[in-house]
Structures are given as C-alpha cells and as structure tokens.
N, CA, C and O atoms as a Tripos MOL2 file, in Angstrom:
@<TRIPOS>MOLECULE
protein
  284   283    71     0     0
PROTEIN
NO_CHARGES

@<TRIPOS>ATOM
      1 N         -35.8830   -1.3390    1.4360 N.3       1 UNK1
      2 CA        -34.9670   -0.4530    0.7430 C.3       1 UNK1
      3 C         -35.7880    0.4810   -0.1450 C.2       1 UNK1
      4 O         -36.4330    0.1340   -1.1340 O.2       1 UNK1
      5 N         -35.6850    1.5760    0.2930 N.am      2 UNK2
      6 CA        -36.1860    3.1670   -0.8370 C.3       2 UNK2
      7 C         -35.7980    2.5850   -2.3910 C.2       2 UNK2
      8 O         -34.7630    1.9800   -2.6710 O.2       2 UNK2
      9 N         -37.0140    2.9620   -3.4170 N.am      3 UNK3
     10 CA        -36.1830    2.7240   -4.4530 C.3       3 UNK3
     11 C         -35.3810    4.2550   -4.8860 C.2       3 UNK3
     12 O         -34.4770    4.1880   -5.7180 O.2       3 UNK3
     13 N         -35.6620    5.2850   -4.4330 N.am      4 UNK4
     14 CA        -34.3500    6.5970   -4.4620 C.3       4 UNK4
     15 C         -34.1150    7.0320   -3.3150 C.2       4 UNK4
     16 O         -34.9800    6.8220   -2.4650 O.2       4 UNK4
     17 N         -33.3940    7.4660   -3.0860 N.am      5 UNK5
     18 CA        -32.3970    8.3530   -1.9080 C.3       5 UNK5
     19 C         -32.0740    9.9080   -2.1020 C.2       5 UNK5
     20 O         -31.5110   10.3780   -3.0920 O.2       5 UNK5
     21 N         -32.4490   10.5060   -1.1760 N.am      6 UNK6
     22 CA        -32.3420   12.2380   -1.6230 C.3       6 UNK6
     23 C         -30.8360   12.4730   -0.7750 C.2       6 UNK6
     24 O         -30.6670   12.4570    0.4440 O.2       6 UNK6
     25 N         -29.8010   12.6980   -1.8790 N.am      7 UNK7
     26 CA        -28.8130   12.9140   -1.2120 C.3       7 UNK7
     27 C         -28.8210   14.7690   -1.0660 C.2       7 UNK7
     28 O         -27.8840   15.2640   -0.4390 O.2       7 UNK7
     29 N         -29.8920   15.7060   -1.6580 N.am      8 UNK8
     30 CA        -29.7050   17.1500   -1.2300 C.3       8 UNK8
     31 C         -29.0740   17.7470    0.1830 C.2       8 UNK8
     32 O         -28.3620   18.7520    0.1640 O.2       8 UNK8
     33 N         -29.2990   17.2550    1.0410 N.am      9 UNK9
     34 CA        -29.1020   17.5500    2.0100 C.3       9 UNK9
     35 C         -28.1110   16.9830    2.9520 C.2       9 UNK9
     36 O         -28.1560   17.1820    4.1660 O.2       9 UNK9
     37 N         -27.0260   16.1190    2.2240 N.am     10 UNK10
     38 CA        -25.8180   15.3190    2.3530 C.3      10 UNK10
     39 C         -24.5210   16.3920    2.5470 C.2      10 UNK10
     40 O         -24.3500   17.4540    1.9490 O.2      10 UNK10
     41 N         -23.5450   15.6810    3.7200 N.am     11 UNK11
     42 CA        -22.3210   16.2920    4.5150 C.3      11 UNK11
     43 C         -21.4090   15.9820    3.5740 C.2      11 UNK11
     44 O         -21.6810   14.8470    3.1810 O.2      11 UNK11
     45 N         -20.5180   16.3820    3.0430 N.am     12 UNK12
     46 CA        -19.1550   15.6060    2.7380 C.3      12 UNK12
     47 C         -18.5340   15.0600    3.6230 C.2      12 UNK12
     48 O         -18.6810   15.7670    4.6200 O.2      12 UNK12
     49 N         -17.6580   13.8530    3.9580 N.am     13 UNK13
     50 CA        -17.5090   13.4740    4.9500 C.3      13 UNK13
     51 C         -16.1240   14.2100    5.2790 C.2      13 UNK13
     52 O         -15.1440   13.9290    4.5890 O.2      13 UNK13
     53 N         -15.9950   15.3580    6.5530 N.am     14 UNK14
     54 CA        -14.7000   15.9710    6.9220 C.3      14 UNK14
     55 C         -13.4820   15.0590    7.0460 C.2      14 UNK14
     56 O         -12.3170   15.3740    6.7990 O.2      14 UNK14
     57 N         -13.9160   13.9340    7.4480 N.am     15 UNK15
     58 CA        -12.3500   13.2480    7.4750 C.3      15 UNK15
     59 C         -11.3290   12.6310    6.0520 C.2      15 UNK15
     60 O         -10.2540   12.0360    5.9810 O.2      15 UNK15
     61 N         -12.1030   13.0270    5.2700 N.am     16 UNK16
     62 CA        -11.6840   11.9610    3.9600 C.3      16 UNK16
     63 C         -10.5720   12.7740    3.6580 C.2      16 UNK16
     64 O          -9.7010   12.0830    3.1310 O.2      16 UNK16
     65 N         -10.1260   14.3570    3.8130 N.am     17 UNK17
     66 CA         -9.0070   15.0150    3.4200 C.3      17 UNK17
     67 C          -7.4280   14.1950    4.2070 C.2      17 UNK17
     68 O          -6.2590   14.1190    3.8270 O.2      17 UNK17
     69 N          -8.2040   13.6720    5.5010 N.am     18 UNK18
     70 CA         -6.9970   12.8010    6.0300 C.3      18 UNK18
     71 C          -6.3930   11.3230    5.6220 C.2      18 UNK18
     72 O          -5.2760   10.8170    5.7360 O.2      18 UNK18
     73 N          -7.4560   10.9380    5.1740 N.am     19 UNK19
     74 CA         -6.8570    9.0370    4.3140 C.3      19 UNK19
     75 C          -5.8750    9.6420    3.1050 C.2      19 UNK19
     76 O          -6.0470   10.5520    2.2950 O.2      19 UNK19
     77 N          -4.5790    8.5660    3.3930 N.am     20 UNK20
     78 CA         -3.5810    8.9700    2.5940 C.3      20 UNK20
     79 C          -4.2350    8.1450    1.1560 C.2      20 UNK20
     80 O          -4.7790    7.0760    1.4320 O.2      20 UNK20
     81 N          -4.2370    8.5120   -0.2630 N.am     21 UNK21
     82 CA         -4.1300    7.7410   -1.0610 C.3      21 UNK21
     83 C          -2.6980    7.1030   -1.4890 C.2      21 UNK21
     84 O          -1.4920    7.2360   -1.2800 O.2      21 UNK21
     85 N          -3.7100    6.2510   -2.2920 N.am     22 UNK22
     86 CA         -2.5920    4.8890   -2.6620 C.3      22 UNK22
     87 C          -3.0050    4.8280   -4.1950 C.2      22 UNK22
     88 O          -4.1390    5.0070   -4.6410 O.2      22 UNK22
     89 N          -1.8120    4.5280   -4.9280 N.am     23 UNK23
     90 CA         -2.2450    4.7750   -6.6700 C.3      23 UNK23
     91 C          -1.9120    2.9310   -6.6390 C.2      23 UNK23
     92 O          -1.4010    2.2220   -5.7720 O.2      23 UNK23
     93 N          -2.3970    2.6610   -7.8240 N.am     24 UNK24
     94 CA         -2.5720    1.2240   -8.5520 C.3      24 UNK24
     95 C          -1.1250    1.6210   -9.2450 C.2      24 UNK24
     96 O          -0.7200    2.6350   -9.8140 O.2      24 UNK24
     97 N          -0.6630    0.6170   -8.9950 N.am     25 UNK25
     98 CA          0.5280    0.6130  -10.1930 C.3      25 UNK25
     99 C           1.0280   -0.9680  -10.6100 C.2      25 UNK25
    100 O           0.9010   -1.8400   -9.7510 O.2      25 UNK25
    101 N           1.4240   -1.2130  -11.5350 N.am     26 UNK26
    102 CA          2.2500   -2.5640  -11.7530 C.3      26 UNK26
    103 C           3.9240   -2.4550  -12.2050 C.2      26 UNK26
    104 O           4.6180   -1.8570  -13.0280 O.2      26 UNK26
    105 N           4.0840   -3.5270  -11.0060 N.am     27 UNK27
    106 CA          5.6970   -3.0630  -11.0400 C.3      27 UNK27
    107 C           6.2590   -4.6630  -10.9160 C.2      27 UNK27
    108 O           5.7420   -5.3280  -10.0180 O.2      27 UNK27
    109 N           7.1090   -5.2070  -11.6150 N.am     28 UNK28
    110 CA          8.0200   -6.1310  -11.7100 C.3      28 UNK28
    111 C           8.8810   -6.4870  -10.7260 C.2      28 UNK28
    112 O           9.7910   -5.8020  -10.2580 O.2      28 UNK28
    113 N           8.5530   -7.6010  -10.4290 N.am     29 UNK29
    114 CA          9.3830   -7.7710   -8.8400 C.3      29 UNK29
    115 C           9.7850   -9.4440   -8.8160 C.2      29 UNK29
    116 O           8.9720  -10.2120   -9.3290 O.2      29 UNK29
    117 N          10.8230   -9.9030   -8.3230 N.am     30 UNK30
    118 CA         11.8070  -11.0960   -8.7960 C.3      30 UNK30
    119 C          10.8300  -12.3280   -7.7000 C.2      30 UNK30
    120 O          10.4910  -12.1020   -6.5390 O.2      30 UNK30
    121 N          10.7000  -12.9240   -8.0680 N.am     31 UNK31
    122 CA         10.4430  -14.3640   -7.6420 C.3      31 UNK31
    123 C          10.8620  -14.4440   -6.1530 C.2      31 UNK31
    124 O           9.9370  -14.5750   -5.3530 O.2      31 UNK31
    125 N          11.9390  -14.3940   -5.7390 N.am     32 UNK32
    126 CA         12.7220  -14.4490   -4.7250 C.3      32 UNK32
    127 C          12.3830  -13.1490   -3.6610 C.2      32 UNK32
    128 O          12.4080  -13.1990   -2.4310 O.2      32 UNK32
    129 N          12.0800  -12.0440   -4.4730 N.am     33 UNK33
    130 CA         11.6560  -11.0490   -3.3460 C.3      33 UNK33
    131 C          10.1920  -11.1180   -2.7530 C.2      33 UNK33
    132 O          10.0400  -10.9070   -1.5500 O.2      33 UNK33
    133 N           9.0110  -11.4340   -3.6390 N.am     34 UNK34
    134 CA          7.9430  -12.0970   -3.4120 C.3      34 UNK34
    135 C           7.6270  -13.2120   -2.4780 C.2      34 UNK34
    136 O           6.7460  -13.2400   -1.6190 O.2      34 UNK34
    137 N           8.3800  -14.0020   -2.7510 N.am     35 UNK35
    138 CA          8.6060  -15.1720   -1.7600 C.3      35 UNK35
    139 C           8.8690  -15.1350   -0.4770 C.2      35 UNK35
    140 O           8.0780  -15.5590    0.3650 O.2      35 UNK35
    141 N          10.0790  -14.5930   -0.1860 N.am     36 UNK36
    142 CA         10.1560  -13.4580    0.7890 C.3      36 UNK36
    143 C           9.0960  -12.8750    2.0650 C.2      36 UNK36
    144 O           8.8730  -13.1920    3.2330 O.2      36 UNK36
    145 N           8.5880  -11.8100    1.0680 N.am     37 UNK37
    146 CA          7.3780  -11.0480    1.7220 C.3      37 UNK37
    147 C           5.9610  -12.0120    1.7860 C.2      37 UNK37
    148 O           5.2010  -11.8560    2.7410 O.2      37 UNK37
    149 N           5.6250  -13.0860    0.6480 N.am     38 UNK38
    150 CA          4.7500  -13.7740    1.2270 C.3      38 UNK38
    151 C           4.9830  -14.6660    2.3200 C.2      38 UNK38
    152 O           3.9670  -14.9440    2.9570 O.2      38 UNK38
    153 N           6.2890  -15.3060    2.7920 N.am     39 UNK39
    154 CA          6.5530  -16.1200    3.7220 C.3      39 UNK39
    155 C           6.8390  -14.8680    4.9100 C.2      39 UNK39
    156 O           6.5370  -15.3930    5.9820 O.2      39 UNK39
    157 N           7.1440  -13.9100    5.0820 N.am     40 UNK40
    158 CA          6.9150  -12.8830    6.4680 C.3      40 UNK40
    159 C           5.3170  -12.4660    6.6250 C.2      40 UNK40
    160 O           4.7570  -12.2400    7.6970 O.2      40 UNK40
    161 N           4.7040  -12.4170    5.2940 N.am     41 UNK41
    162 CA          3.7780  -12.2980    5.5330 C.3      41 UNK41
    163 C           2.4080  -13.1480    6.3470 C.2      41 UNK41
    164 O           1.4040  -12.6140    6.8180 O.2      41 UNK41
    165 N           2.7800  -14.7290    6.3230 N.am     42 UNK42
    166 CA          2.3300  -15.5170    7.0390 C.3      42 UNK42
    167 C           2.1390  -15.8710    8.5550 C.2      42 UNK42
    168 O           1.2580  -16.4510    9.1890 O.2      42 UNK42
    169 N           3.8570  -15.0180    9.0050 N.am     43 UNK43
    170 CA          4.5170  -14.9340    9.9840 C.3      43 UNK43
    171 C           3.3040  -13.9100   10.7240 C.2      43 UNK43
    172 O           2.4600  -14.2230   11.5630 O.2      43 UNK43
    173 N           3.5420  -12.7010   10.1340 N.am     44 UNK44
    174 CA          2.7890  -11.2030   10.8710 C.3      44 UNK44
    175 C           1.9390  -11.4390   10.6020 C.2      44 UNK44
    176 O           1.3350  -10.7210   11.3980 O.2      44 UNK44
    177 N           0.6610  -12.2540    9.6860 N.am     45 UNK45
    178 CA         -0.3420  -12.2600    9.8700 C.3      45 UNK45
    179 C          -1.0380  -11.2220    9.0930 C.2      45 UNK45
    180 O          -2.2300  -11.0090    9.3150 O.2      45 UNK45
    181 N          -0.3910  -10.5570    8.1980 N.am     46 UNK46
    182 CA         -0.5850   -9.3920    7.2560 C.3      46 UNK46
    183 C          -0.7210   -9.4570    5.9680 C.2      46 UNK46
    184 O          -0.0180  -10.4250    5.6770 O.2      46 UNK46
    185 N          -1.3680   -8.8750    4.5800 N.am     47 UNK47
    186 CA         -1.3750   -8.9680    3.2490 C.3      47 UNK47
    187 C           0.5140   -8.6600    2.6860 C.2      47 UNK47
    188 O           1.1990   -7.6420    2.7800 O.2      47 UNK47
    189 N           0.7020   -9.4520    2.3600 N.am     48 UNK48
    190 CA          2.4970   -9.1890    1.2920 C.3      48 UNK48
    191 C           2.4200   -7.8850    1.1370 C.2      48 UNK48
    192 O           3.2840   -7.1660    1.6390 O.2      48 UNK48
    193 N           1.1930   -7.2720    0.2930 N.am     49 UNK49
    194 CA          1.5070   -6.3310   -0.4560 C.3      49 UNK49
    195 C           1.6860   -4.9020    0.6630 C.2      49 UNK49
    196 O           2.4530   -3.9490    0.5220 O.2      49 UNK49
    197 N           0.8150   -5.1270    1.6420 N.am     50 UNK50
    198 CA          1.2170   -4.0270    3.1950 C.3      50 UNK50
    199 C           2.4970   -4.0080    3.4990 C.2      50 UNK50
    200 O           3.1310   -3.0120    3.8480 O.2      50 UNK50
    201 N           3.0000   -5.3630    3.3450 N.am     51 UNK51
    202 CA          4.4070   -5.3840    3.6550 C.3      51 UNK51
    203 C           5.3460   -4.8390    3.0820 C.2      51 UNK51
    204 O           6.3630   -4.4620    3.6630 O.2      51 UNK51
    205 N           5.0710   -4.6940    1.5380 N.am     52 UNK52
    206 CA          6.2430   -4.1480    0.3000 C.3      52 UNK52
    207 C           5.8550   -2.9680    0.7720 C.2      52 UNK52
    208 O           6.6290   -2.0690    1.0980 O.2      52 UNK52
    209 N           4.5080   -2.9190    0.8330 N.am     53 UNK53
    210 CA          4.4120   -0.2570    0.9000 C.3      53 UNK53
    211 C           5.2960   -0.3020    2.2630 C.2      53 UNK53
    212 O           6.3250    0.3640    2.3840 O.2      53 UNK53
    213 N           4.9190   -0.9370    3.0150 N.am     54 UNK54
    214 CA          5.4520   -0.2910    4.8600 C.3      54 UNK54
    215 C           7.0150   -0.5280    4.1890 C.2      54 UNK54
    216 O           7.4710    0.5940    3.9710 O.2      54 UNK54
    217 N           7.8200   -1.3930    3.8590 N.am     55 UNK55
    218 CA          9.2020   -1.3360    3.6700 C.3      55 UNK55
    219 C           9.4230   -0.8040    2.5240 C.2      55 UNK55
    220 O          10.4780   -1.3100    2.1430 O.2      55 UNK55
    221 N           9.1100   -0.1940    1.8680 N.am     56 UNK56
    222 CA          9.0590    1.3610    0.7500 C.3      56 UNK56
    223 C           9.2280    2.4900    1.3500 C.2      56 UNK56
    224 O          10.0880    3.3670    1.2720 O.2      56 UNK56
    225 N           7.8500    2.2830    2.2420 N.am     57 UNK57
    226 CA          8.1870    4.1350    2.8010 C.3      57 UNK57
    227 C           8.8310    3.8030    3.8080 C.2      57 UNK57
    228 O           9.4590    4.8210    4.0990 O.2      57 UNK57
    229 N           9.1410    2.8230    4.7170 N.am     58 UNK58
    230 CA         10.5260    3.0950    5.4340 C.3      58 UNK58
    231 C          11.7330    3.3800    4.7010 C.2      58 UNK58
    232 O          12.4890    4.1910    5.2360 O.2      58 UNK58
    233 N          12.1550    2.7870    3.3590 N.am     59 UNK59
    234 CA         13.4540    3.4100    2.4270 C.3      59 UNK59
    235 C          13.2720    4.5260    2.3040 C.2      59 UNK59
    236 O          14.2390    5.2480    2.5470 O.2      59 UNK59
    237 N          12.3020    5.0180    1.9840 N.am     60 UNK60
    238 CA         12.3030    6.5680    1.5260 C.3      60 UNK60
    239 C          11.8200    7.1850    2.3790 C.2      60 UNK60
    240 O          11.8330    8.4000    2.1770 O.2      60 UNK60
    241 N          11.2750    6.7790    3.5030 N.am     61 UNK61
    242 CA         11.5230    7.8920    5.1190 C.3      61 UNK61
    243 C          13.3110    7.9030    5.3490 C.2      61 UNK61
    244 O          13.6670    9.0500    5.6210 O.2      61 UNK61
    245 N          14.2590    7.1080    5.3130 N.am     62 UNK62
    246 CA         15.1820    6.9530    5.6960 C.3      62 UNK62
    247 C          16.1940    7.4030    4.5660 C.2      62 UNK62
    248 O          17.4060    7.5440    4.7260 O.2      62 UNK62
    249 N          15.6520    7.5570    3.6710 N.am     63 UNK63
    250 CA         16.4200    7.6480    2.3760 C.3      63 UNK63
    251 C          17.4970    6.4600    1.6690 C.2      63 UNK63
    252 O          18.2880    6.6030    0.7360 O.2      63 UNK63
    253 N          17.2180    5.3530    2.4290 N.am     64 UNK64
    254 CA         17.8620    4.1930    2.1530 C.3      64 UNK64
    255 C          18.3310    3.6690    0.3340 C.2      64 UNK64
    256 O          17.3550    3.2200   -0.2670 O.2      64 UNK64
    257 N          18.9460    3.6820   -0.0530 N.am     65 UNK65
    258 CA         19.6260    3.5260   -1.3030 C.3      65 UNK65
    259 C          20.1390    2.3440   -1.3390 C.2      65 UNK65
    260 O          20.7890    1.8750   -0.4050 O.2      65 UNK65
    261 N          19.8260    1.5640   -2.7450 N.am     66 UNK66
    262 CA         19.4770   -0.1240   -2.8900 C.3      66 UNK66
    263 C          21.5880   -0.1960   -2.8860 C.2      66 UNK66
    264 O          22.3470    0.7240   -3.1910 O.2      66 UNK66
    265 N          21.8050   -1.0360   -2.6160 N.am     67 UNK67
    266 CA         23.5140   -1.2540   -2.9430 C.3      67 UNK67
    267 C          23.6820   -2.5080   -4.1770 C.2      67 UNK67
    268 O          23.6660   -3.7360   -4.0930 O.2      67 UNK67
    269 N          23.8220   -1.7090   -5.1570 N.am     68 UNK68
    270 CA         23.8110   -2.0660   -6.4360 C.3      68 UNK68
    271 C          25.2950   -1.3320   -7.3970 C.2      68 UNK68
    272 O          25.7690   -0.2120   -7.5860 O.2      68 UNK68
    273 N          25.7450   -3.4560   -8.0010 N.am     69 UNK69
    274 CA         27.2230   -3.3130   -8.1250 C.3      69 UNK69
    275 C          26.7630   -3.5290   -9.4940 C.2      69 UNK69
    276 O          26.0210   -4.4600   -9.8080 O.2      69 UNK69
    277 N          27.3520   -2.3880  -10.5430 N.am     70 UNK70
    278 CA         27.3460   -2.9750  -11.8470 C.3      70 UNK70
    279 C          28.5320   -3.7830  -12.2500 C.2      70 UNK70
    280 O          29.6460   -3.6150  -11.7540 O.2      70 UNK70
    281 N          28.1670   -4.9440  -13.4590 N.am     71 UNK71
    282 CA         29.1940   -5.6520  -14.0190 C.3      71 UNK71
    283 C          29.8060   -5.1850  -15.0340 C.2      71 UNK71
    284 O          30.7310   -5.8180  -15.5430 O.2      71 UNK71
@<TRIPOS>BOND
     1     1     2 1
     2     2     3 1
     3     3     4 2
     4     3     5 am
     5     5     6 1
     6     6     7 1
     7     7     8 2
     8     7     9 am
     9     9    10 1
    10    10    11 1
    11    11    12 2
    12    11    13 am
    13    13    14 1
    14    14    15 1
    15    15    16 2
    16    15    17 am
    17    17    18 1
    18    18    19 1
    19    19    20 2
    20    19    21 am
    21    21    22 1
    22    22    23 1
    23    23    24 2
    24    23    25 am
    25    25    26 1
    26    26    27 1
    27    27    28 2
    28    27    29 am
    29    29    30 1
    30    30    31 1
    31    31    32 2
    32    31    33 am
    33    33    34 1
    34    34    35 1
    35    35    36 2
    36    35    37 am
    37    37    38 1
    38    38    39 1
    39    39    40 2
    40    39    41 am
    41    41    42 1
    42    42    43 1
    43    43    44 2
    44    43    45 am
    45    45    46 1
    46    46    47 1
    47    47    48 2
    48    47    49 am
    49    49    50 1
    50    50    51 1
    51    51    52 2
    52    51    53 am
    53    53    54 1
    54    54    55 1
    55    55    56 2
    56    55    57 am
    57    57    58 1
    58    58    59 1
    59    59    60 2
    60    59    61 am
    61    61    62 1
    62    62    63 1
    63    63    64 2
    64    63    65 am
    65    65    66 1
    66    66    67 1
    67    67    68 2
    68    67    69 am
    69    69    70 1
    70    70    71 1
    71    71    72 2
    72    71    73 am
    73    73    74 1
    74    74    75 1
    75    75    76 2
    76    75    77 am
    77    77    78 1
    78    78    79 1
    79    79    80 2
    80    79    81 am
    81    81    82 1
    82    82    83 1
    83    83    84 2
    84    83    85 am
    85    85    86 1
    86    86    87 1
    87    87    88 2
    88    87    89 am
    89    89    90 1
    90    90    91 1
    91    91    92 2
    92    91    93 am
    93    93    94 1
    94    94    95 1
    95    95    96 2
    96    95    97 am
    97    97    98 1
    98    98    99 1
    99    99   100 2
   100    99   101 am
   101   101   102 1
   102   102   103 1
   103   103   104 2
   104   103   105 am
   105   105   106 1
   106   106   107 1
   107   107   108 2
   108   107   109 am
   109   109   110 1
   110   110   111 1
   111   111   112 2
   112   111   113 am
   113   113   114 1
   114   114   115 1
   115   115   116 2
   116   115   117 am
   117   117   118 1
   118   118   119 1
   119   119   120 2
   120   119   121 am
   121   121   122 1
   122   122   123 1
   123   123   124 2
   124   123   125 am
   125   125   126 1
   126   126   127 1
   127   127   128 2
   128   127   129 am
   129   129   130 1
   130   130   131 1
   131   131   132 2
   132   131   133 am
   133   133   134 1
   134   134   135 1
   135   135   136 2
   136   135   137 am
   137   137   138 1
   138   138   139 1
   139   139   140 2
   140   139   141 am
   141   141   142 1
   142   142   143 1
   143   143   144 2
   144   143   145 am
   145   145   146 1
   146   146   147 1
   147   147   148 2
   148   147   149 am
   149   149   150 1
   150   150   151 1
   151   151   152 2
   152   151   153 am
   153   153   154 1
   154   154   155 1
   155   155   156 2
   156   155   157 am
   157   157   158 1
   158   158   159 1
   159   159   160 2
   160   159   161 am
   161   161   162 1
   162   162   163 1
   163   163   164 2
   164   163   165 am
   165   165   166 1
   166   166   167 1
   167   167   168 2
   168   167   169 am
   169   169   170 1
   170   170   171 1
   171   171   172 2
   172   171   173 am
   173   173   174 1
   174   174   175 1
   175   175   176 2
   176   175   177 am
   177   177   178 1
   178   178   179 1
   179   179   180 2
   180   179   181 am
   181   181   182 1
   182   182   183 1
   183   183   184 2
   184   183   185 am
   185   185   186 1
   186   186   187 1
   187   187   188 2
   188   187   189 am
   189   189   190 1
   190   190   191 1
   191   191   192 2
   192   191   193 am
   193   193   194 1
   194   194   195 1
   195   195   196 2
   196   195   197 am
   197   197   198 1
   198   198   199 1
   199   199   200 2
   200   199   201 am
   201   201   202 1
   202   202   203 1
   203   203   204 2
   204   203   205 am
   205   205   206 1
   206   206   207 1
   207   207   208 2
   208   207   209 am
   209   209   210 1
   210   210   211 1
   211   211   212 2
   212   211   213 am
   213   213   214 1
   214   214   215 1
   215   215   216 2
   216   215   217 am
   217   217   218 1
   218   218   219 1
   219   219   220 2
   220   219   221 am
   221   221   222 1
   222   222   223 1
   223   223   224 2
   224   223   225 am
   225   225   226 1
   226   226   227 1
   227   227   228 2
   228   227   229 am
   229   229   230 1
   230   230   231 1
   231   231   232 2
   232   231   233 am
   233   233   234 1
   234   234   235 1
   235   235   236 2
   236   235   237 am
   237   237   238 1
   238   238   239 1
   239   239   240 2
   240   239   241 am
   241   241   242 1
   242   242   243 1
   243   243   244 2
   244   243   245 am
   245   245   246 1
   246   246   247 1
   247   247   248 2
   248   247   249 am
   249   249   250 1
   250   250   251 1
   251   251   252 2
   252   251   253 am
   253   253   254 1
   254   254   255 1
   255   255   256 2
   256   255   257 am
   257   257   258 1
   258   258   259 1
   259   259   260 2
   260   259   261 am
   261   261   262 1
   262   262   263 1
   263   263   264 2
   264   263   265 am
   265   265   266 1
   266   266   267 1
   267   267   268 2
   268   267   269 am
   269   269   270 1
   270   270   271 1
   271   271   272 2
   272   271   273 am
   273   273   274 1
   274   274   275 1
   275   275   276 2
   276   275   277 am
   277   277   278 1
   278   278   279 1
   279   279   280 2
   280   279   281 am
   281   281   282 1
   282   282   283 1
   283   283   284 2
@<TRIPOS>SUBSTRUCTURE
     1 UNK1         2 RESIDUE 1 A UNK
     2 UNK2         6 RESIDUE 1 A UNK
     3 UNK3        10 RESIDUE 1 A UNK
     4 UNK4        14 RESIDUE 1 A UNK
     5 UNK5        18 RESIDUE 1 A UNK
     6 UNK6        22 RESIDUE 1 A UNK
     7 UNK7        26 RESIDUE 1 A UNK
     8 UNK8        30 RESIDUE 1 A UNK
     9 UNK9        34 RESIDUE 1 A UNK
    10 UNK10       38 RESIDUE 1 A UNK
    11 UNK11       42 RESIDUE 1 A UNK
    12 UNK12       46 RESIDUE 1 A UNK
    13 UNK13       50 RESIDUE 1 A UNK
    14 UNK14       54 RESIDUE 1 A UNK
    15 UNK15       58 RESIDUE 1 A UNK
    16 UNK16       62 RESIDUE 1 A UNK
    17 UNK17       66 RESIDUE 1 A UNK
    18 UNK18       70 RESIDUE 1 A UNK
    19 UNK19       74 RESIDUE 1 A UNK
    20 UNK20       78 RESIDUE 1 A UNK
    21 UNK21       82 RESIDUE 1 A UNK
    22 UNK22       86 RESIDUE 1 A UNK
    23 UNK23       90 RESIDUE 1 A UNK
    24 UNK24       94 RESIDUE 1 A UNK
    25 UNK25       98 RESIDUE 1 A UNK
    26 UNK26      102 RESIDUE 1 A UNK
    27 UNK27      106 RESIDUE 1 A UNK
    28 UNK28      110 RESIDUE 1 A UNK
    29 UNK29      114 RESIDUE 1 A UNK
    30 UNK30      118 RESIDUE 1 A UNK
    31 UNK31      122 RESIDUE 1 A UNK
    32 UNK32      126 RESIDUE 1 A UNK
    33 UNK33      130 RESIDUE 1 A UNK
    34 UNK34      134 RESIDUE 1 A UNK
    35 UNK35      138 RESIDUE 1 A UNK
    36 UNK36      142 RESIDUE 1 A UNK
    37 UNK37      146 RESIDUE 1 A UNK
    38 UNK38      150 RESIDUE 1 A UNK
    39 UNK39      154 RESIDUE 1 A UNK
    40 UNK40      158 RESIDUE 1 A UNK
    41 UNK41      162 RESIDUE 1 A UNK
    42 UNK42      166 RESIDUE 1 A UNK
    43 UNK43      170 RESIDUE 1 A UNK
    44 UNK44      174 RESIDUE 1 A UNK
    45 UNK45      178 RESIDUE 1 A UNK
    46 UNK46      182 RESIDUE 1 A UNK
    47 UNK47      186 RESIDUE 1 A UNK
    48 UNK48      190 RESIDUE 1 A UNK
    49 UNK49      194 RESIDUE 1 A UNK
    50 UNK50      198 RESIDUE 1 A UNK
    51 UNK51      202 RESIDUE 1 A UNK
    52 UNK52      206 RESIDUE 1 A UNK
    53 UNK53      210 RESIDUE 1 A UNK
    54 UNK54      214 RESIDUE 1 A UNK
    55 UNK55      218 RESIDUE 1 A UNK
    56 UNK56      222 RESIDUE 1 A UNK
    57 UNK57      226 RESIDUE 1 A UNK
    58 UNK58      230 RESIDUE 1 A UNK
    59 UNK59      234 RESIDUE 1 A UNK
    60 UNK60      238 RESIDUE 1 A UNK
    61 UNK61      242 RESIDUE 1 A UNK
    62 UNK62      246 RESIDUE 1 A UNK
    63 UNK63      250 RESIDUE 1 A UNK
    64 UNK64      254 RESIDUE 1 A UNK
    65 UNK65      258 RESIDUE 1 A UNK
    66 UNK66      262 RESIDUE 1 A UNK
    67 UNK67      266 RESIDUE 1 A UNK
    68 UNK68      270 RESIDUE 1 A UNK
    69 UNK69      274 RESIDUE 1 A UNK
    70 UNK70      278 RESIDUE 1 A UNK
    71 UNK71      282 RESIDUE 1 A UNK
C-alpha cells in the first residue's frame, strides 16, 4: 500500500447522479407494526427496514391515505 495517492488526475464517477438518496431520519413506529415487518421480513429474506421504504413509496406512488377514525 502507497503511503499517498495522487488523486489529480481522478474521474468523478458519471453514474453517481443516478443512485437515488436516502436521508437518516428517526421516526416512531408501534410495536405491532415492527413486528410485522420483521416477521415478513424473515419470510422474503430481506432487511425490515427495505421493507417499510418499498411499502412507503408504494403509498405515495399510489397516493394511498392511512384510514384513520378519530374518537
């Protein structure tokens, strides 16, 4: 291993304008919905948390609206 590296003559990499970002956020979510997505998640073989974004942006590709009764 070089102990420096001459990056002068370095590409930006063209594809990086295409990876969608993803922001960090913390958001409050019930016991029961967690549970949920970690037990499908076992099923598919996938991280929970892939599971909550993919059924996010399917609501809001679809425009799906939670059905919520106030008391």
């Amino acid at each position: 291993m070089q102990q420096e590296y001459d990056f002068s003559q370095g590409v930006k990499n063209p594809y990086a304008k295409r990876l969608k970002s993803k922001k960090v956020v913390t958001i409050r979510i019930d016991d029961e919905a967690i549970d949920y997505f970690k037990q499908l998640s076992a099923e598919m073989d996938m991280p929970y948390q892939t599971l909550i974004n993919l059924y996010l942006k399917e609501c809001a590709k679809t425009q799906k609206k939670p059905d919520i009764q106030w008391r």
